[in-house]
C-alpha positions in Angstrom: -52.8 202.3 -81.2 -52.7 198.4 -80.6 -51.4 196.3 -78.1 -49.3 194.3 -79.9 -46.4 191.4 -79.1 -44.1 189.1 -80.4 -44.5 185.5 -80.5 -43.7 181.7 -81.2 -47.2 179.9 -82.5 -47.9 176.5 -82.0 -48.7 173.1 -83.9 -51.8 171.2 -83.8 -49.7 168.6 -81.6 -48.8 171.1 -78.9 -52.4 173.2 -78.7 -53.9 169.4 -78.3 -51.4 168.4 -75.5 -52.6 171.4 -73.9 -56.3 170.8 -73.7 -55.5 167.5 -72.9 -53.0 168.5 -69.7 -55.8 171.4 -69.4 -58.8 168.7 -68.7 -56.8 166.7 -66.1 -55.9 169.8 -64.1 -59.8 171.1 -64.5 -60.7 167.9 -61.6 -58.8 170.0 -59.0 -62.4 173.0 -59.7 -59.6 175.1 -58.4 -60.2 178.9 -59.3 -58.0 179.5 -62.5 -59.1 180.8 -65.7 -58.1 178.7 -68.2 -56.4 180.2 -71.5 -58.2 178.5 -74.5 -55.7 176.7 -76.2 -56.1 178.3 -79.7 -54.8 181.7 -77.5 -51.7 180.1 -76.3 -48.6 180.8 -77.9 -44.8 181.0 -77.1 -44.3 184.9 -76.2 -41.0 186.5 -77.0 -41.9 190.3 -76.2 -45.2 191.6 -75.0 -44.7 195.6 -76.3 -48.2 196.8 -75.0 -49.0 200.1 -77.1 -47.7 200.9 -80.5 -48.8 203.6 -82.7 -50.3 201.8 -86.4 -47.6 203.4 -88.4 -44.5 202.1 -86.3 -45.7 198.8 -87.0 -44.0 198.2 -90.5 -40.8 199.7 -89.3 -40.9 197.7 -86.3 -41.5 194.4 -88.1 -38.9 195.1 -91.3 -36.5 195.9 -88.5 -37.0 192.3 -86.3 -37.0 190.4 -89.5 -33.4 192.0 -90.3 -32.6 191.4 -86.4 -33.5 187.9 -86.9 -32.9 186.7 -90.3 -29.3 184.6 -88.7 -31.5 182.6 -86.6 -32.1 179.1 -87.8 -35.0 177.2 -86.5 -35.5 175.8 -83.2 -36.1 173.0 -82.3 -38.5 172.8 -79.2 -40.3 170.2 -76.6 -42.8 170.6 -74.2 -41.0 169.5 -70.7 -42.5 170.1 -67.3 -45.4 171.9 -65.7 -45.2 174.7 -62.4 -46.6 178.1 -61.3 -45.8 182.0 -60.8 -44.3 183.2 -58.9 -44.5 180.3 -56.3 -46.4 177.3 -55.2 -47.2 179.2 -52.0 -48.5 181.9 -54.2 -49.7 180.4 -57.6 -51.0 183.1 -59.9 -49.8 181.6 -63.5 -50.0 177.7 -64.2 -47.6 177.3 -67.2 -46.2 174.3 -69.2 -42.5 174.4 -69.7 -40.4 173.9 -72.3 -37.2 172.1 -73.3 -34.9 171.8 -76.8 -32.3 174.6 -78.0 -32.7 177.6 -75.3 -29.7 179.4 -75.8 -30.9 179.5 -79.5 -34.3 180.7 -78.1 -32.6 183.1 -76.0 -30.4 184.2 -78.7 -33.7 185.5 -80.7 -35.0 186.9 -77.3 -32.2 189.4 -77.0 -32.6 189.8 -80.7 -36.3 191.0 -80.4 -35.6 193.4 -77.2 -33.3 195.1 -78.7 -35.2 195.8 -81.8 -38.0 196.9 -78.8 -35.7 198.8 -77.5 -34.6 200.5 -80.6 -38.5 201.8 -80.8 -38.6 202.7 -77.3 -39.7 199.7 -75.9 -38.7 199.2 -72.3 -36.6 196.1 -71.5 -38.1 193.2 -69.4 -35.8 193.2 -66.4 -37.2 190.1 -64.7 -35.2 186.4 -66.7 -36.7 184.9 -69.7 -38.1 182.0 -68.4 -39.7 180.1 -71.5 -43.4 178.6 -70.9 -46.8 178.5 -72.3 -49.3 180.0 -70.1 -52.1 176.7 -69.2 -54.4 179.4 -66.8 -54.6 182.4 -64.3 -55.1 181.5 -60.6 -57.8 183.7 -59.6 -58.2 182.6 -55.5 -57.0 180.5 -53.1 -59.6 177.9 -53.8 -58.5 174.6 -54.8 -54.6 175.6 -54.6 -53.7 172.5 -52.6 -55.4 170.1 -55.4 -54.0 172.1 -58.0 -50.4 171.8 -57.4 -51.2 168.2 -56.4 -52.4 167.5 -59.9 -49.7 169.5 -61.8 -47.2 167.2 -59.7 -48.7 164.1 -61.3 -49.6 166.0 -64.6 -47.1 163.8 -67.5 -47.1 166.0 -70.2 -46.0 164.1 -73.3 -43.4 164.2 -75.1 -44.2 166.6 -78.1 -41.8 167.9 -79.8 -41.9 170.4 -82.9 -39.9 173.4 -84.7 -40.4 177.2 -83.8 -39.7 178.8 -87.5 -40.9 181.9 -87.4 -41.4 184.6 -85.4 -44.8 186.8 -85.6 -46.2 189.9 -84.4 -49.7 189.6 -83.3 -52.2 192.4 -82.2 -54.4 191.4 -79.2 -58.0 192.7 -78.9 -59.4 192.0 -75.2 -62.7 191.5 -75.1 -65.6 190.3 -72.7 -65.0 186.7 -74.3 -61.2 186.4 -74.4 -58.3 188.0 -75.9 -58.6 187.6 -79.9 -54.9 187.5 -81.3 -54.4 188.8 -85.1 -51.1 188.0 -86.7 -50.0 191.3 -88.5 -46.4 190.2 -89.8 -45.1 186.9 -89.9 -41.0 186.3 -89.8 -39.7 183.6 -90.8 -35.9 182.8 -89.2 -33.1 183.0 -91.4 -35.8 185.0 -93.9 -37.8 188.1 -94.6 -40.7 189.3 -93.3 -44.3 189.1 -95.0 -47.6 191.1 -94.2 -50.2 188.5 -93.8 -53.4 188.7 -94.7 -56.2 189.1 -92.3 
C-alpha cells in the first residue's frame, strides 16, 4: 500500500514567497507547525491507501480524464485559517487566476477516484496552500493579527501538470515522491525516482 494523492507542484517563485510570508508569521511564536516549503503543493485529491498495482491504472486513467485541460494560470491571493479564526487549526495562503478551470480538473480527478473506489470529498473545494498546523491556543490572537497585515505578493505562475505523489510520514516530515507526472492536454509519464 501507499498513501498516495494528487497534486499541483509549485515554482521556485511561489515555495520562496512562502518562506518569506512563513518568517513574518513565525514573530507571532504562536504554536503552529510550519509545513517546510519544499512539502507544499497545490492538492487536488488526497486518496489515502492504494494497493501498488492500482497505481498505473489509476494514473493512465487521470491522464485520459485530463488530457482536455489546458493550463492554468494561477496567483497567490490572500492568507486565512480552518475552519475559523475562533478556531484556527490550518494557516493557508490562497489562491486566485482561472478557478473554474481548476475546478473543472478537480471534478475530473474525483471522478477518476471514484471510479477506483475512492470516496468523494463532500466538504467544497476551497483552493490553498497549506503555510502550518495550529497546534494550541498559544499565540492565536498574534497570529491572526499578523496574517491580517501579512501582503503576500503578487506571484503569479502556470499549473501544467498534474502529478501523483506517494507520501511517506516520518519522525522528520512527510517526504513526497512523485510516481506519475500528467501533463494537461497530454499523456502521462512514469518518472523516475
Amino acid at each position: 500500500m501507499a498513501r498516495c494523492f494528487f497534486a499541483i507542484d509549485l515554482p521556485p517563485a511561489v515555495r520562496e514567497e512562502i518562506e518569506r510570508l512563513q518568517a513574518g508569521l513565525k514573530t507571532a511564536r504562536a504554536d503552529v507547525k510550519w509545513v517546510r516549503p519544499t512539502g507544499v503543493h497545490l492538492t487536488i485529491k488526497f486518496l489515502g491507501d492504494v494497493e501498488e498495482n492500482t497505481i498505473p491504472a489509476l494514473a493512465a486513467a487521470a491522464s485520459e480524464a485530463i488530457a482536455g485541460n489546458r493550463a492554468l494560470p494561477l496567483r497567490i491571493a490572500g492568507t486565512g485559517v480552518f475552519p475559523s479564526p475562533s478556531r484556527p487549526r490550518v494557516v493557508w495562503l490562497g489562491l486566485g487566476g482561472d478557478l473554474a478551470g481548476l475546478e473543472r480538473l478537480r471534478r475530473d480527478v474525483e471522478t477518476v477516484a471514484a471510479g477506483f473506489g475512492f470516496a468523494p470529498e463532500n466538504r467544497p473545494f476551497k483552493p490553498h496552500l497549506t503555510l502550518g498546523r495550529v497546534r494550541s491556543e498559544r499565540g492565536r490572537t498574534e497570529l491572526l493579527a499578523g496574517l491580517e497585515k501579512l501582503d503576500p505578493g503578487p506571484v503569479e505562475f502556470t499549473a501544467g501538470e498534474v502529478i501523483l505523489f506517494k507520501s511517506d510520514l516520518r519522525p522528520s516530515g512527510a517526504v513526497y515522491t512523485a510516481l506519475h507526472r500528467m501533463t494537461l492536454g497530454g499523456m502521462t509519464k512514469e518518472t523516475d525516482s
